[in-house]
C-alpha positions in Angstrom: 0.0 0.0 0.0 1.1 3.1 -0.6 0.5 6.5 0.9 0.6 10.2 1.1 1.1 13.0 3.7 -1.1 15.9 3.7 0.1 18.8 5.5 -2.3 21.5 5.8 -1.2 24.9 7.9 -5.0 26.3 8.9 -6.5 29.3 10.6 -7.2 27.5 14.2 -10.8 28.1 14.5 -11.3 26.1 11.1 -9.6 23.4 12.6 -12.2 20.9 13.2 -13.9 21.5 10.4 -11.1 20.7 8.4 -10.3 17.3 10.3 -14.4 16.4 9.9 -14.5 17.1 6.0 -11.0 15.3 6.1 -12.4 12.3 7.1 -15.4 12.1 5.2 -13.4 12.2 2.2 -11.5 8.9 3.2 -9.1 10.1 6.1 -8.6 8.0 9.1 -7.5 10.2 11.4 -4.6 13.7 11.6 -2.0 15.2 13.8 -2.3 18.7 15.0 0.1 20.5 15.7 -1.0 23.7 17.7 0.0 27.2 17.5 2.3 27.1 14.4 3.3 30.3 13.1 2.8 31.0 9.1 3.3 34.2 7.2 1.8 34.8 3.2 3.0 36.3 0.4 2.4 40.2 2.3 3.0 40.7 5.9 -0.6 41.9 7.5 0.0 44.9 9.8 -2.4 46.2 12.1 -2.7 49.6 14.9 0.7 51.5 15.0 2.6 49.2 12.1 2.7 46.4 14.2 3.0 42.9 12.5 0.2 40.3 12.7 0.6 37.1 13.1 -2.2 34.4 13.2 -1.6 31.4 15.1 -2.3 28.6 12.9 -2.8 24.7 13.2 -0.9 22.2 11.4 -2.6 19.0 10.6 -1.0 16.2 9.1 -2.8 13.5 7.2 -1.5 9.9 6.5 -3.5 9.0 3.3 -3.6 6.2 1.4 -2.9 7.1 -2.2 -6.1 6.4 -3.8 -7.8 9.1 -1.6 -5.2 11.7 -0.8 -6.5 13.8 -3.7 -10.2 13.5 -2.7 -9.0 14.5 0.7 -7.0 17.1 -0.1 -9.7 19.1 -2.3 -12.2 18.6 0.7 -9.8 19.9 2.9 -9.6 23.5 0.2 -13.0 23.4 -0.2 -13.8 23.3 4.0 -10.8 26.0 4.5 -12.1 28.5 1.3 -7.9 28.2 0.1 -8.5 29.2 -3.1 -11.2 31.9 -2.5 -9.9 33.6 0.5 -6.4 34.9 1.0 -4.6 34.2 4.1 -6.7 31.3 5.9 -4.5 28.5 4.8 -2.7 26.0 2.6 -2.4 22.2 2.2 0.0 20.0 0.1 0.7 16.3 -0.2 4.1 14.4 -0.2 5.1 11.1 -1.2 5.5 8.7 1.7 8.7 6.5 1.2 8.1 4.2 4.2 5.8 4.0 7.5 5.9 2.0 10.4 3.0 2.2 13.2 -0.1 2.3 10.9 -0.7 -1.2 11.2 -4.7 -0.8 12.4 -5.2 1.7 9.7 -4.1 -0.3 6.9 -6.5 -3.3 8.1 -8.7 -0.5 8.4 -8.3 0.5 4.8 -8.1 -3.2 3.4 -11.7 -3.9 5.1 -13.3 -0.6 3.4 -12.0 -1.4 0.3 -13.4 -5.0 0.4 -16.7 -4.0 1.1 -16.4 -2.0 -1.5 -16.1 -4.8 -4.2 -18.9 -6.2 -5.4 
């Protein structure tokens, strides 16, 4: 089997919307990673000049392959990436090797039997 990782950096109060359309869209579970720091292509500034800086989640996704893409466009879709500048981004990376995801690849071998007809 092989899978991806999905690492999506997200405004923190879209968080759990993220991880629910995440795994409705094949994902069996995320990290998050609290209070990351993440700055865009223009540096927001608010009262007297001073920089802003969002604290933002990061969520990583262990995907197998076949549904990293569906995830990943639910995850765009859910966060408004595309639409709204500034409340986050999410890319996938090939996964060389894994160890530890035993349960969720008999997790992922008993969805996609029931699956076959």
């Amino acid at each position: 089997m092989r899978f991806k990782l999905i690492v999506a950096m997200v405004e923190d109060e879209l968080t759990d919307a993220i991880i629910e359309a995440a795994r409705h869209a094949g994902a069996t579970g995320a990290t998050v990673i609290n209070n990351a720091r993440g700055e865009g292509l223009n540096k927001a500034h608010g009262i007297f000049g001073m920089e802003i800086t969002a604290q933002r989640d990061m969520l990583l996704f262990l995907a197998e392959e076949h549904r990293s893409r569906h995830i990943l466009e639910a995850i765009a879709q859910v966060g408004e990436f595309d639409e709204t500048p500034g409340t986050g981004i999410a890319f996938q990376l090939d996964v060389e090797d894994a160890v530890g995801i035993k349960n969720q690849m008999k997790s992922l071998s008993e969805s996609a039997d029931q699956a076959l007809p």
